[in-house]
Backbone as JSON, one array per atom type, in Angstrom:
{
  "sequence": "XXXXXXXXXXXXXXXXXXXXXXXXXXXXXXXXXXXXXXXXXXXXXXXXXXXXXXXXXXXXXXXXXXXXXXXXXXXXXXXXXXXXXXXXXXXXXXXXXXXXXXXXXXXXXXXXXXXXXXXXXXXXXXXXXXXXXXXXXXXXXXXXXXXXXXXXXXXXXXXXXXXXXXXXXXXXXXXXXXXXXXXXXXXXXXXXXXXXXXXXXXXXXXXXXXXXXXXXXXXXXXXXXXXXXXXXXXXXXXXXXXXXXXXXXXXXXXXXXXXXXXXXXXXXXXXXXXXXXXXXX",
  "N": [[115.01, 118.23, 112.6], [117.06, 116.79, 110.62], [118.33, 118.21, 107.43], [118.98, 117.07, 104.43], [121.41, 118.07, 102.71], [123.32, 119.89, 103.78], [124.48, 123.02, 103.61], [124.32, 123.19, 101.49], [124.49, 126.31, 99.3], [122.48, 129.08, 99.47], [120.15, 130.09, 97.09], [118.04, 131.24, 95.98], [115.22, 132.92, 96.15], [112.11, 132.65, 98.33], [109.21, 132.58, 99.15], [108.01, 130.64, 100.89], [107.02, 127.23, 102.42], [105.09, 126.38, 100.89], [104.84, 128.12, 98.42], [107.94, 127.53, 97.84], [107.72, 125.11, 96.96], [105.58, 125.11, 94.79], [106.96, 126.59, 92.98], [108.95, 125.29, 92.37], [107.47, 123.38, 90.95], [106.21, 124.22, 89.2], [108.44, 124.53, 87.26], [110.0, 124.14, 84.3], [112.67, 123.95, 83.37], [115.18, 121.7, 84.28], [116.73, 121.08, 85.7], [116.98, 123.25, 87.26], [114.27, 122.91, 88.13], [114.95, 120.68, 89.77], [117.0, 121.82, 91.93], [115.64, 123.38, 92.78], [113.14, 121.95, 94.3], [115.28, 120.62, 96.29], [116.73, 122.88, 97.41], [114.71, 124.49, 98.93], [113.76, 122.45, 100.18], [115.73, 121.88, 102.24], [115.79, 124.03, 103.05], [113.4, 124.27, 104.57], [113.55, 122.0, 106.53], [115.43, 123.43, 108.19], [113.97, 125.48, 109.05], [113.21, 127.94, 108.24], [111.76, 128.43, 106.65], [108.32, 129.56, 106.51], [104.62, 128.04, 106.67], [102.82, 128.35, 104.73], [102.36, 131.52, 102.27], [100.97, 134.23, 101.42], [101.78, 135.54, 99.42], [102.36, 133.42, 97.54], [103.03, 131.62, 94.33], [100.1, 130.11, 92.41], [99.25, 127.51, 92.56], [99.46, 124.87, 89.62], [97.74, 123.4, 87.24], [99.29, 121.36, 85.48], [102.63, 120.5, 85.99], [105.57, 121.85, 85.51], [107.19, 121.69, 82.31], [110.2, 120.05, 79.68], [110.16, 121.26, 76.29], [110.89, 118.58, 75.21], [110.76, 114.86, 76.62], [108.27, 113.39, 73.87], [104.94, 113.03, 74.83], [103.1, 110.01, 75.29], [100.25, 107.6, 74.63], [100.54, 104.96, 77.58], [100.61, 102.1, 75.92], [101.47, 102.44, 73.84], [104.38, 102.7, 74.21], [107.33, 101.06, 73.44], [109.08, 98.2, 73.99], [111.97, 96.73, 74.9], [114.9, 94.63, 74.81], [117.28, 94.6, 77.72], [119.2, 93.45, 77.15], [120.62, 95.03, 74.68], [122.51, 98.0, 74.71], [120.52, 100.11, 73.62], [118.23, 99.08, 74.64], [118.95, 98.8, 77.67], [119.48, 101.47, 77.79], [116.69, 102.85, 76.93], [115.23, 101.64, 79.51], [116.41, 103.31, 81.39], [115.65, 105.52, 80.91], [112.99, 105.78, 80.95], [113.04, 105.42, 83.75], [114.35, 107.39, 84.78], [111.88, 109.43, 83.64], [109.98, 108.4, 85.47], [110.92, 108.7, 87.85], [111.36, 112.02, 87.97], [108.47, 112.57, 87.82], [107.68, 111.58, 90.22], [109.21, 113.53, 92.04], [107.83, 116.04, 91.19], [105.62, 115.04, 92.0], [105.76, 114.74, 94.58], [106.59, 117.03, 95.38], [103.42, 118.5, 94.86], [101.55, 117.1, 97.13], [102.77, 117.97, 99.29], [102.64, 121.14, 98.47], [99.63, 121.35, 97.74], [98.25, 120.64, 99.84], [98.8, 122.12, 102.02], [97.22, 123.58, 103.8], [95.46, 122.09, 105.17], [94.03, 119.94, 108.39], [97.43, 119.06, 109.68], [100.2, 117.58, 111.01], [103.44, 119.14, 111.24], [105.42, 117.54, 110.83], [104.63, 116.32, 108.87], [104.77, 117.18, 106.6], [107.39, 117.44, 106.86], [108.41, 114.91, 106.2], [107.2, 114.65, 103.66], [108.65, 116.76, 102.3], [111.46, 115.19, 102.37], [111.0, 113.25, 100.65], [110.84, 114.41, 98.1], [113.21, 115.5, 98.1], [114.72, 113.57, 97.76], [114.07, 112.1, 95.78], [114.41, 113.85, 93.46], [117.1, 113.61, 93.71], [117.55, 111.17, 92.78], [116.75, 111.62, 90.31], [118.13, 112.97, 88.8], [121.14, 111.18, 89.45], [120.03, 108.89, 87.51], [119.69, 110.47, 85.02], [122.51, 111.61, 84.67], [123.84, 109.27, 84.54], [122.18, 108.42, 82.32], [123.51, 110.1, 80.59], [125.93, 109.2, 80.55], [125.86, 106.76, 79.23], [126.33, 107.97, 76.77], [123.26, 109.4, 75.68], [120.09, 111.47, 76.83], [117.76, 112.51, 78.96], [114.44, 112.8, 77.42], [115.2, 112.12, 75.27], [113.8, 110.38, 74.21], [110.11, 108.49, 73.52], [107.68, 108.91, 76.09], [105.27, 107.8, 78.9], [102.37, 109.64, 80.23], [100.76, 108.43, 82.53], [101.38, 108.73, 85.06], [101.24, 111.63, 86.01], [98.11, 111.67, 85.76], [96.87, 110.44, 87.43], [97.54, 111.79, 90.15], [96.14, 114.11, 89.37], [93.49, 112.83, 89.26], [93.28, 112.6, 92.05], [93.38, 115.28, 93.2], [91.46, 116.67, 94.93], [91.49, 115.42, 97.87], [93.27, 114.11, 100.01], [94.03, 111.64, 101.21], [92.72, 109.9, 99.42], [94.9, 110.54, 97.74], [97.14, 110.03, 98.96], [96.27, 106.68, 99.28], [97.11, 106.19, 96.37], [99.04, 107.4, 95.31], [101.3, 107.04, 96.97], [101.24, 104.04, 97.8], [100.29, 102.56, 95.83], [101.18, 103.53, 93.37], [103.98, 104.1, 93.89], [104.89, 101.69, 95.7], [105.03, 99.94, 93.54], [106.97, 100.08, 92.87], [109.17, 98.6, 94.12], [108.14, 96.38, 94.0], [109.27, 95.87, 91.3], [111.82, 96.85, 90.79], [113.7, 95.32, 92.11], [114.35, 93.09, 90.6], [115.15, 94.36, 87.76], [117.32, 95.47, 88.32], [118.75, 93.25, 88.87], [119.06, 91.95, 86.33], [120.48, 94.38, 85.16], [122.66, 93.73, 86.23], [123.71, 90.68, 85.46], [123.99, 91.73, 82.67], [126.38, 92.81, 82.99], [126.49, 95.92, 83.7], [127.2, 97.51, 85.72], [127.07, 99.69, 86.93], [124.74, 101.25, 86.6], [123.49, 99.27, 87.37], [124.09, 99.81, 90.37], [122.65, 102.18, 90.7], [119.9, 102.13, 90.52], [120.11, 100.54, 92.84], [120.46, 102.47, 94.8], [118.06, 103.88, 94.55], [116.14, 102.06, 94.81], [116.29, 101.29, 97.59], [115.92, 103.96, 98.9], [113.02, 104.38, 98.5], [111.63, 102.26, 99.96], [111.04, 103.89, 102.41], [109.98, 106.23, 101.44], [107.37, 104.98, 100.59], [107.0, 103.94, 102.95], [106.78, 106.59, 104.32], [104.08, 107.16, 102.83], [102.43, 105.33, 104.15], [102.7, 105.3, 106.85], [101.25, 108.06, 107.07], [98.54, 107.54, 105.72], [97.69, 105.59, 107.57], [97.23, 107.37, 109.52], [95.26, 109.31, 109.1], [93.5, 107.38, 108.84], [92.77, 106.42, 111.12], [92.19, 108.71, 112.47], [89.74, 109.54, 111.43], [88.67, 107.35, 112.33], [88.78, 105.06, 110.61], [89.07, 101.7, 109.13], [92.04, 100.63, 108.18], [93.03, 99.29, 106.14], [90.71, 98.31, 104.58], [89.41, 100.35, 104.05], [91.18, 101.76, 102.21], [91.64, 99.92, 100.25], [88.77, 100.42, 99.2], [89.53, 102.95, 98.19], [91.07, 102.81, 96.36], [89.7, 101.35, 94.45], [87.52, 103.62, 93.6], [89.34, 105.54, 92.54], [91.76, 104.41, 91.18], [92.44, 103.36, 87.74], [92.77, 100.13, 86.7], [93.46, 96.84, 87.39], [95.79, 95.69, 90.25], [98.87, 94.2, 89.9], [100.23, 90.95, 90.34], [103.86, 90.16, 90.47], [104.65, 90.67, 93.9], [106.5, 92.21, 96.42], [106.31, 91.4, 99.11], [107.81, 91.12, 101.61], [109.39, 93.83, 101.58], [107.22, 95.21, 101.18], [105.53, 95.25, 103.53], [107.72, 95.87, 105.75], [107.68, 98.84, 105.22], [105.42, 98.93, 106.22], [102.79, 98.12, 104.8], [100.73, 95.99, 104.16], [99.87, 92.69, 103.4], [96.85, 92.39, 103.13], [96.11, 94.91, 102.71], [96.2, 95.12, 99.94], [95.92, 92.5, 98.21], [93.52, 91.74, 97.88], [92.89, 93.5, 95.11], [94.24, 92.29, 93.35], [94.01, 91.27, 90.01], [94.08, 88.79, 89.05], [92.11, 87.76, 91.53], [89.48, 89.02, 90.93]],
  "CA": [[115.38, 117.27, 111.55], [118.76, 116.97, 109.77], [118.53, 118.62, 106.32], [119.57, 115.86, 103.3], [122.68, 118.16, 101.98], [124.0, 120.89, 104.73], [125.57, 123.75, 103.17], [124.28, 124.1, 100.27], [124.35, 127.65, 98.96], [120.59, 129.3, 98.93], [120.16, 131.51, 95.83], [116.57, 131.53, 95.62], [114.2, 134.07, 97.08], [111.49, 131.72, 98.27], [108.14, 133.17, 99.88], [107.1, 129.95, 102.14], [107.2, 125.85, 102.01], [104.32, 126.1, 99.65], [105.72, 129.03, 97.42], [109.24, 127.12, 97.19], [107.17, 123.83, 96.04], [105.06, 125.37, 93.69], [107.84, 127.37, 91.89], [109.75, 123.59, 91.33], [106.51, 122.53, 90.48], [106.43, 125.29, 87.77], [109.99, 124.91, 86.42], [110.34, 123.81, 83.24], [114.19, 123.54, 83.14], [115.04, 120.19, 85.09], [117.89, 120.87, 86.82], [116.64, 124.51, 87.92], [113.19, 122.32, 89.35], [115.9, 120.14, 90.82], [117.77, 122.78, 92.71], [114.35, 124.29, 93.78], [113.02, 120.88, 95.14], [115.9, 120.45, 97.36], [116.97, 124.09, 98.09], [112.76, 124.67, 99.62], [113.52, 120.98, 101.04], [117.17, 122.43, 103.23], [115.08, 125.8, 104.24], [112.15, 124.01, 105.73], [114.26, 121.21, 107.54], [116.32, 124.86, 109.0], [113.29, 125.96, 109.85], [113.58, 129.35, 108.04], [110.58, 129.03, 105.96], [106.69, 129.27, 106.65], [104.3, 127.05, 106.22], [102.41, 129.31, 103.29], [102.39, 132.97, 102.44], [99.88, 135.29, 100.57], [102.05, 135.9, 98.01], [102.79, 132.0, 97.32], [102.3, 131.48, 93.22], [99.05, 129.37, 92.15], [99.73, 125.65, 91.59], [98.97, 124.76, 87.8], [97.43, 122.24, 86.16], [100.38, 120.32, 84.71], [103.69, 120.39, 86.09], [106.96, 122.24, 83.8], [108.15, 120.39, 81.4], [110.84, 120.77, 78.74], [109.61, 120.5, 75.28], [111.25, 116.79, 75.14], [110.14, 113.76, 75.73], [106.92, 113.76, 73.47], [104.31, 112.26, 75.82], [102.38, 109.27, 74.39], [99.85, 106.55, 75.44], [101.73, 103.57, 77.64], [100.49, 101.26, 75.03], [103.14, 103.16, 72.25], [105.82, 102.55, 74.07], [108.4, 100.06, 73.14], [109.66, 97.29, 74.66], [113.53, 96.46, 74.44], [115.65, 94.14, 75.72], [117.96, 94.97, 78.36], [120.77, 92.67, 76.78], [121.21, 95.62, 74.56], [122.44, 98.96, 75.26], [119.69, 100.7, 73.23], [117.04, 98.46, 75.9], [119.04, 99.54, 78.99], [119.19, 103.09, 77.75], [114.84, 102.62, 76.97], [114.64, 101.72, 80.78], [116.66, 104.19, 81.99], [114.9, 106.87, 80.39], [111.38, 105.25, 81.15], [112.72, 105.87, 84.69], [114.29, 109.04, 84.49], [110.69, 110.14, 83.68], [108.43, 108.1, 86.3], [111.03, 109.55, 89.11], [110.88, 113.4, 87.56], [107.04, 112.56, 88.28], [108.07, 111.67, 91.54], [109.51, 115.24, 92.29], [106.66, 117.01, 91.08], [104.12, 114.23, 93.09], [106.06, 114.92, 96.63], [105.74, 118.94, 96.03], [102.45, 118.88, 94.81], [101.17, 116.59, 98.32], [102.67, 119.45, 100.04], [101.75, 122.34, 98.36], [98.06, 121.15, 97.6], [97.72, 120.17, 101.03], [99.24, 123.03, 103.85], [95.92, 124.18, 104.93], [95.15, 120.6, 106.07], [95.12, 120.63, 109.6], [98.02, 117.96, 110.1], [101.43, 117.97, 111.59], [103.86, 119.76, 110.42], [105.98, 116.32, 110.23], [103.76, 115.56, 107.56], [105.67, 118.26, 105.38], [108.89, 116.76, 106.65], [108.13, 113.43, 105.14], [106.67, 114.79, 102.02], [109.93, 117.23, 101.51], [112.38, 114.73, 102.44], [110.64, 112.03, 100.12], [111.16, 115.25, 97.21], [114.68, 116.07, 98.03], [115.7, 111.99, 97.32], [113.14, 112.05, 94.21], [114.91, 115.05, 92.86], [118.3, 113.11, 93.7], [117.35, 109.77, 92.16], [116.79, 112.17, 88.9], [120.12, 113.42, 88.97], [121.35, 109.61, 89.0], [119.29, 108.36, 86.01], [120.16, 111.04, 83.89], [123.71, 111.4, 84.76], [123.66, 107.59, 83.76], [122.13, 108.54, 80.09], [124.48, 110.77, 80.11], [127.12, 107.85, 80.33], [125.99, 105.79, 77.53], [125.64, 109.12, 75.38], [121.99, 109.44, 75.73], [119.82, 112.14, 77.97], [116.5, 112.56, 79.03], [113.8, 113.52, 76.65], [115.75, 111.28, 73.96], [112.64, 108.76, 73.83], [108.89, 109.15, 74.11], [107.48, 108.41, 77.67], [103.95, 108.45, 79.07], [101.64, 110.88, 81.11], [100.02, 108.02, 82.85], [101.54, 109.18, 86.11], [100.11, 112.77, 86.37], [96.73, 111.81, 85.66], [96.86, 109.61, 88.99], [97.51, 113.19, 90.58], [95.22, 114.86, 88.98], [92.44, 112.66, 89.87], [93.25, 112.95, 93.5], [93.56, 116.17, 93.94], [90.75, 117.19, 96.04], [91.25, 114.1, 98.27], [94.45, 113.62, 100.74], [93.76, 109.82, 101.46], [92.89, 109.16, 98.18], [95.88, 110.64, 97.32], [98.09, 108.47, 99.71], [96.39, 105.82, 98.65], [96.91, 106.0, 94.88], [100.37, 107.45, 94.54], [102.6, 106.38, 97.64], [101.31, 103.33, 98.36], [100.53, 101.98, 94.37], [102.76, 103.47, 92.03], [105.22, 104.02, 94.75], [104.93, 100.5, 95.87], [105.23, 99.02, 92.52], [108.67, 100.19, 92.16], [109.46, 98.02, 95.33], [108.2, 94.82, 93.46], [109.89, 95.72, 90.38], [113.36, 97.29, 91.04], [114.87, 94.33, 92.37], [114.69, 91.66, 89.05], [115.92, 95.17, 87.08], [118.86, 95.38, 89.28], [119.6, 91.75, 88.42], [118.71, 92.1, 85.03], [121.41, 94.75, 84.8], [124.11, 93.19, 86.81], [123.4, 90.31, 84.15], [124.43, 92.09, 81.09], [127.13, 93.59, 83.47], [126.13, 97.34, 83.77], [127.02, 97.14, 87.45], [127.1, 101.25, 87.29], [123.16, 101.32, 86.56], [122.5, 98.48, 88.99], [124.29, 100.58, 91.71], [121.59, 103.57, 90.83], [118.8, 100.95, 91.05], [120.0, 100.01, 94.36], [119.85, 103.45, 95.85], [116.22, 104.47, 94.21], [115.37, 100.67, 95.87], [116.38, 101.6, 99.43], [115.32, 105.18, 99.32], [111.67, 103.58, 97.83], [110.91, 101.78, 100.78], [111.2, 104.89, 102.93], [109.05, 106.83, 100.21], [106.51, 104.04, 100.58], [106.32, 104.17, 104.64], [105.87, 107.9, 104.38], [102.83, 107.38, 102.88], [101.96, 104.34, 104.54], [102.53, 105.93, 108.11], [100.03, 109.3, 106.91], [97.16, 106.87, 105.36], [97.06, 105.38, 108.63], [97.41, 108.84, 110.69], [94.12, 109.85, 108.57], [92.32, 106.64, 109.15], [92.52, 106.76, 113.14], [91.5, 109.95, 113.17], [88.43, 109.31, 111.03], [87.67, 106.14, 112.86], [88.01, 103.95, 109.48], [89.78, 100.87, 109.2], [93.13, 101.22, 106.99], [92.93, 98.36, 104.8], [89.04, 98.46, 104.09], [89.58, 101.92, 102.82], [92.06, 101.58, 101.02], [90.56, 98.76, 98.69], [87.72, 101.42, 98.48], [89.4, 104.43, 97.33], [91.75, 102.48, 95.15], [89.01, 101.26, 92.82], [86.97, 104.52, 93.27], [90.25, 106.4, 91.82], [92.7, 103.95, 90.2], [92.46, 102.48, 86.82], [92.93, 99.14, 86.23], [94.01, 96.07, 88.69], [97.25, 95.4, 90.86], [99.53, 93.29, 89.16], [101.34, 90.16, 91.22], [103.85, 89.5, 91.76], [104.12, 91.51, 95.09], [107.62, 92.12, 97.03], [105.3, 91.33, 100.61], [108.77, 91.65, 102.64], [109.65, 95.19, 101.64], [106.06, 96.15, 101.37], [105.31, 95.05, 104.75], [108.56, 96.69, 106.0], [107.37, 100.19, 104.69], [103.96, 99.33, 107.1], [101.93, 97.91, 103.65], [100.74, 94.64, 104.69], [99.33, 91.88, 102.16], [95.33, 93.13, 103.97], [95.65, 96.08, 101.54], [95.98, 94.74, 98.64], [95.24, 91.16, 97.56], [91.99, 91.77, 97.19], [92.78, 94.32, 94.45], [94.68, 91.69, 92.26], [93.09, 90.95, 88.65], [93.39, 87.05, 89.86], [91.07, 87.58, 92.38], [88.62, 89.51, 90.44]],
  "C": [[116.55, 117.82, 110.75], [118.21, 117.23, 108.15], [119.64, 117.34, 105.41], [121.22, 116.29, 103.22], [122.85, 120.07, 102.72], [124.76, 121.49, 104.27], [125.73, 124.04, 101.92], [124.13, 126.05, 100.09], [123.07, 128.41, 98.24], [121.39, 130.81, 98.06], [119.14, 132.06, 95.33], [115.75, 132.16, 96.66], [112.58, 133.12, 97.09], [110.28, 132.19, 99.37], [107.84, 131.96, 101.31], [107.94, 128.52, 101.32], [106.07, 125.88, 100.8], [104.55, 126.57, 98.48], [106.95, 128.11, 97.03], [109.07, 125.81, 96.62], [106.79, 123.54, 95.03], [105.99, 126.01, 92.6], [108.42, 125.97, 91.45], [109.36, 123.34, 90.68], [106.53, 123.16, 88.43], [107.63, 125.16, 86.5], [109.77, 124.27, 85.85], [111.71, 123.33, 83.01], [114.13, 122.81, 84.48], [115.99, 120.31, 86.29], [117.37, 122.36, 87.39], [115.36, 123.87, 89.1], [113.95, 121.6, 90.45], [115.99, 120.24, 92.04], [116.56, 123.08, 93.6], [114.19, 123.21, 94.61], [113.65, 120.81, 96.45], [116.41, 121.56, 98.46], [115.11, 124.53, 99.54], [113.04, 123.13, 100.71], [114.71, 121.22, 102.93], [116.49, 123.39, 103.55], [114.44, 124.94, 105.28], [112.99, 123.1, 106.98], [115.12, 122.41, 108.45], [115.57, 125.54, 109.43], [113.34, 127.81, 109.17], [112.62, 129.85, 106.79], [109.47, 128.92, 106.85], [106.17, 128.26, 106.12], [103.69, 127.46, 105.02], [102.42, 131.08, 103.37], [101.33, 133.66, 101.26], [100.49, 135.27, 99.1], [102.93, 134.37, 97.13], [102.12, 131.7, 95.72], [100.85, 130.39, 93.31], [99.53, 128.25, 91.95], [99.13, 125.69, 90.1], [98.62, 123.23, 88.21], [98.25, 121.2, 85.86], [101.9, 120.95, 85.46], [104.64, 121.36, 84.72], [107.69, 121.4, 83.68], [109.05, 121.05, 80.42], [110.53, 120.78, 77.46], [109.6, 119.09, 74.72], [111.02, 116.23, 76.43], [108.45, 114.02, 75.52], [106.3, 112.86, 74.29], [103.35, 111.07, 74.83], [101.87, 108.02, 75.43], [100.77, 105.69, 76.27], [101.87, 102.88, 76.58], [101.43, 101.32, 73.7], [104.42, 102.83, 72.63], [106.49, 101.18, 73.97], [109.11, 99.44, 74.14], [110.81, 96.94, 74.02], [113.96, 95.39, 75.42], [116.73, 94.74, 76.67], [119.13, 94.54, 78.26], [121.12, 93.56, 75.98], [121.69, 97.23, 74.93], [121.44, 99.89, 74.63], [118.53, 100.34, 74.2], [117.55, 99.33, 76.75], [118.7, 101.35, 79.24], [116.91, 103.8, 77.7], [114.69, 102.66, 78.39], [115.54, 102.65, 81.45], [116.38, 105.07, 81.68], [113.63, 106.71, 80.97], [111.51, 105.61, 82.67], [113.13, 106.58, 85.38], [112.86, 109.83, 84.61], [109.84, 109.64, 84.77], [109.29, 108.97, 87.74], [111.49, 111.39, 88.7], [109.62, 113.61, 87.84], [106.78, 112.88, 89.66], [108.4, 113.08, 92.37], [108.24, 115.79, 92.22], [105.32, 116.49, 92.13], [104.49, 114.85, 94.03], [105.79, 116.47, 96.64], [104.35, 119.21, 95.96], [101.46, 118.46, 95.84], [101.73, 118.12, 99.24], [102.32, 120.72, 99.73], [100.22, 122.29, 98.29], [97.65, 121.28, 98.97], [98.3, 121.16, 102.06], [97.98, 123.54, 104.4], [95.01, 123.21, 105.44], [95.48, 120.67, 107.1], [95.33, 119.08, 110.25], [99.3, 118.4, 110.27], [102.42, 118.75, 111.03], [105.1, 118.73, 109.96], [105.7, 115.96, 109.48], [104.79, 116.01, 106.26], [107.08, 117.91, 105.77], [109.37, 115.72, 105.85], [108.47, 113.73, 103.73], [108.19, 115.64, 101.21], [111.03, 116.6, 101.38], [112.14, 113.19, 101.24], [111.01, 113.53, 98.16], [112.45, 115.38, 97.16], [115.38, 114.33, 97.26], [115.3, 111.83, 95.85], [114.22, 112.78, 93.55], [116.55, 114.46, 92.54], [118.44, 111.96, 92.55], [117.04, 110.72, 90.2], [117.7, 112.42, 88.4], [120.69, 112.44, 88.23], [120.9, 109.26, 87.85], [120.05, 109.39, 85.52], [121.58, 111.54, 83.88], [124.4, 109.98, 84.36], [123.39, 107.2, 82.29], [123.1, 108.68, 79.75], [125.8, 110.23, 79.24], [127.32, 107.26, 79.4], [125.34, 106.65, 76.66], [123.99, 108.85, 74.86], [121.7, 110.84, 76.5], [118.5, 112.23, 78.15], [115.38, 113.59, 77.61], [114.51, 113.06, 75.0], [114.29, 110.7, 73.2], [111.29, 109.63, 74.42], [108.81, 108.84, 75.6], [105.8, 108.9, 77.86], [103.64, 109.04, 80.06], [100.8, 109.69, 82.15], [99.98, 108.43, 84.89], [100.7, 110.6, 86.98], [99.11, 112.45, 86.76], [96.61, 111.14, 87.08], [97.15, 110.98, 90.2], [96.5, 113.71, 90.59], [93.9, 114.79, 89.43], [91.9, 112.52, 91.47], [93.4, 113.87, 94.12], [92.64, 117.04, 95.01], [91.1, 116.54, 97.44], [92.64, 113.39, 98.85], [94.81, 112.36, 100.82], [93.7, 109.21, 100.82], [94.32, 109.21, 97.61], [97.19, 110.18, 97.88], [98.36, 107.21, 99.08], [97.04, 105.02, 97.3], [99.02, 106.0, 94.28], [101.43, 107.12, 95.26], [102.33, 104.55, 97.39], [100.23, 102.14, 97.27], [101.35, 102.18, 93.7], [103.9, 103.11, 92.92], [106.08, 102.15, 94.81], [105.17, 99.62, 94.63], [106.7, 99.11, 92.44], [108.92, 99.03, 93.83], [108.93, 96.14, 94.47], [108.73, 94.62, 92.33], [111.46, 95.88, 90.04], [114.18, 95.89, 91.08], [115.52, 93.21, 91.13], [115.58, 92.75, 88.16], [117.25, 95.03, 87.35], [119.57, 94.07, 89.17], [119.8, 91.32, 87.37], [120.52, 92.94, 84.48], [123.34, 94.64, 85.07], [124.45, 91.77, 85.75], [124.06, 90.68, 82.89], [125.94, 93.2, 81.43], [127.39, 95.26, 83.92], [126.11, 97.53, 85.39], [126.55, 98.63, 87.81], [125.05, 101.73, 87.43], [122.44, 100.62, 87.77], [122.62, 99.27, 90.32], [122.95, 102.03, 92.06], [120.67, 102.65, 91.12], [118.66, 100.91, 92.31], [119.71, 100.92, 95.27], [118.49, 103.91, 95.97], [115.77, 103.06, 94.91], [115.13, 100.99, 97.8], [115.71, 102.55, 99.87], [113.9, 104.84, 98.84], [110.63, 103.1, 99.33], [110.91, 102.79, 102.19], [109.76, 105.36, 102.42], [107.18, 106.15, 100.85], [106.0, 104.15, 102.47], [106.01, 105.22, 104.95], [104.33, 107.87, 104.28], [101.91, 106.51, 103.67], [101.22, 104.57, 106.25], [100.99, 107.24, 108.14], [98.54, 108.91, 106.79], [96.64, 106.36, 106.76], [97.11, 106.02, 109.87], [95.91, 109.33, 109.92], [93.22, 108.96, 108.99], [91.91, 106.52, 110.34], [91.76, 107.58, 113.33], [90.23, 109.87, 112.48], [87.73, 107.81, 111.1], [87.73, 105.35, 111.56], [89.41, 102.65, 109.72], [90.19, 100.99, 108.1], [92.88, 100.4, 105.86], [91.61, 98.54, 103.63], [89.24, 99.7, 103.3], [90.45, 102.15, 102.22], [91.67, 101.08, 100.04], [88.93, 99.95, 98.21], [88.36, 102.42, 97.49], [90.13, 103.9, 96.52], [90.84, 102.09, 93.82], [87.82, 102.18, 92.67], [87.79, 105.56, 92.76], [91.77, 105.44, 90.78], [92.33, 103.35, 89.18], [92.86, 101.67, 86.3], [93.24, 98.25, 87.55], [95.32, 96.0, 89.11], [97.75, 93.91, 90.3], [100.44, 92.24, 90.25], [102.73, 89.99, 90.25], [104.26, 90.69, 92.92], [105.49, 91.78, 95.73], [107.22, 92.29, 98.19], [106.16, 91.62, 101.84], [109.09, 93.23, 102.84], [108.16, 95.85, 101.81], [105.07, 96.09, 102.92], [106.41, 95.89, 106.07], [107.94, 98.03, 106.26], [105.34, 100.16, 105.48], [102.77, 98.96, 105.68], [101.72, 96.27, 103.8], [99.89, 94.16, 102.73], [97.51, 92.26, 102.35], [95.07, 94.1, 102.92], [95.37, 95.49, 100.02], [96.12, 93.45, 97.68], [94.34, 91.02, 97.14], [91.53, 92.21, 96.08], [93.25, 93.86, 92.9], [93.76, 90.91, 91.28], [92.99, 89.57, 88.91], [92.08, 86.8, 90.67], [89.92, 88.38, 92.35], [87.68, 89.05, 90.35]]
}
């Protein structure tokens, strides 16, 4: 497999794929987790790491963060319009932080998980779905940057983690929950944004939109492809278990409306999740 960005310059002393996941995971400074992300993402695709090593740090608890943005319920945060630039700058911060989540989700699927015994394509997926995360962060906040803003301006919430957190024993669940829900939401929501901001003319924002859209439905068939590489092999039928573990680990219902072309694309049929919508409660 072709490595994202060929030629970068390694500077990091990196024990394994799980060691160079968990140290991102660790970082606190954003652009240093960045670097790690993708640098650990160009070894493994070169083939010049392991899959774990003895002396591979501990995963944590919580992800590194920087002391900004203060974390706070969803329910706190503020709604803006997008007609002004104080709104656009609100949603581009709001998703600044859900794809910084993103980063830390795709290393922590691979580091949690190497002594799972599954392909080692699995960890191609998962690093190449980190290296774009890590990119798409870049974007956003090079975009604050633009309209004199930067990340960690505005509050933002934790609701993402905890959707981690509660899957961490639990591979399938953890498919379920964070590729192929949160993931998937950005796939029914991106696109009105992106029109939203072409709209108030901000074509430069819509263009970031458009790449986190494309690279999304990728993201989304990663997990889509793995959930149903787990269910074969344990004899279950994909859909059926899915609608199980989603309301034995997610909180609250799936919201319509649905983007059924792209999420069908990405191998996510309408079977999964109709049944899950608060309408049909």
């Amino acid at each position: 497999m072709n490595g994202p960005a060929a030629g970068q310059t390694q500077v990091f002393k990196l024990t394994s794929l799980r060691g160079g996941a968990t140290e991102a995971i660790l970082a606190s400074d954003l652009d240093l987790k960045t670097r790690l992300a993708q640098e650990t993402a160009n070894r493994w695709f070169a083939r010049t790491l392991s899959l774990r090593s003895p002396l591979d740090p501990p995963l944590p608890e919580r992800p590194g963060r920087p002391a900004k943005p203060e974390l706070v319920p969803p329910k706190h945060m503020e709604k803006r319009s997008l007609h002004t630039l104080k709104g656009r700058i609100a949603l581009l911060h709001a998703i600044a932080h859900i794809e910084l989540n993103a980063v830390d989700l795709a290393l922590d699927i691979v580091a949690r998980f190497t002594s799972e015994p599954i392909p080692h394509s699995f960890f191609d997926g998962w690093m190449q779905v980190a290296f774009e995360e890590a990119k798409h962060f870049r974007m956003v906040r090079a975009r604050l940057n633009d309209l004199g803003a930067d990340y960690g301006d505005l509050p933002a919430h934790d609701g993402l983690w905890q959707a981690a957190h509660s899957t961490r024993n639990d591979l399938t669940a953890r498919l379920a929950v964070v590729p192929l829900i949160l993931e998937a939401r950005g796939l029914d929501v991106t696109p009105s944004l992106q029109a939203k901001m072409v709209e108030t003319g901000d074509m430069d924002s819509a263009a970031v939109l458009d790449v986190i859209y494309n690279d999304e439905k990728g993201h989304v068939a990663v997990g889509a492809k793995w959930f149903r590489f787990l269910c074969a092999r344990q004899k279950k039928d994909p859909a059926a278990t899915f609608r199980q573990l989603v309301r034995a680990n997610f909180r609250g219902s799936l919201k319509a409306p649905f983007n059924d072309i792209a999420r069908a694309e990405a191998g996510l049929t309408p079977t999964f999740y109709r049944a899950l919508t608060s309408t049909s409660s």
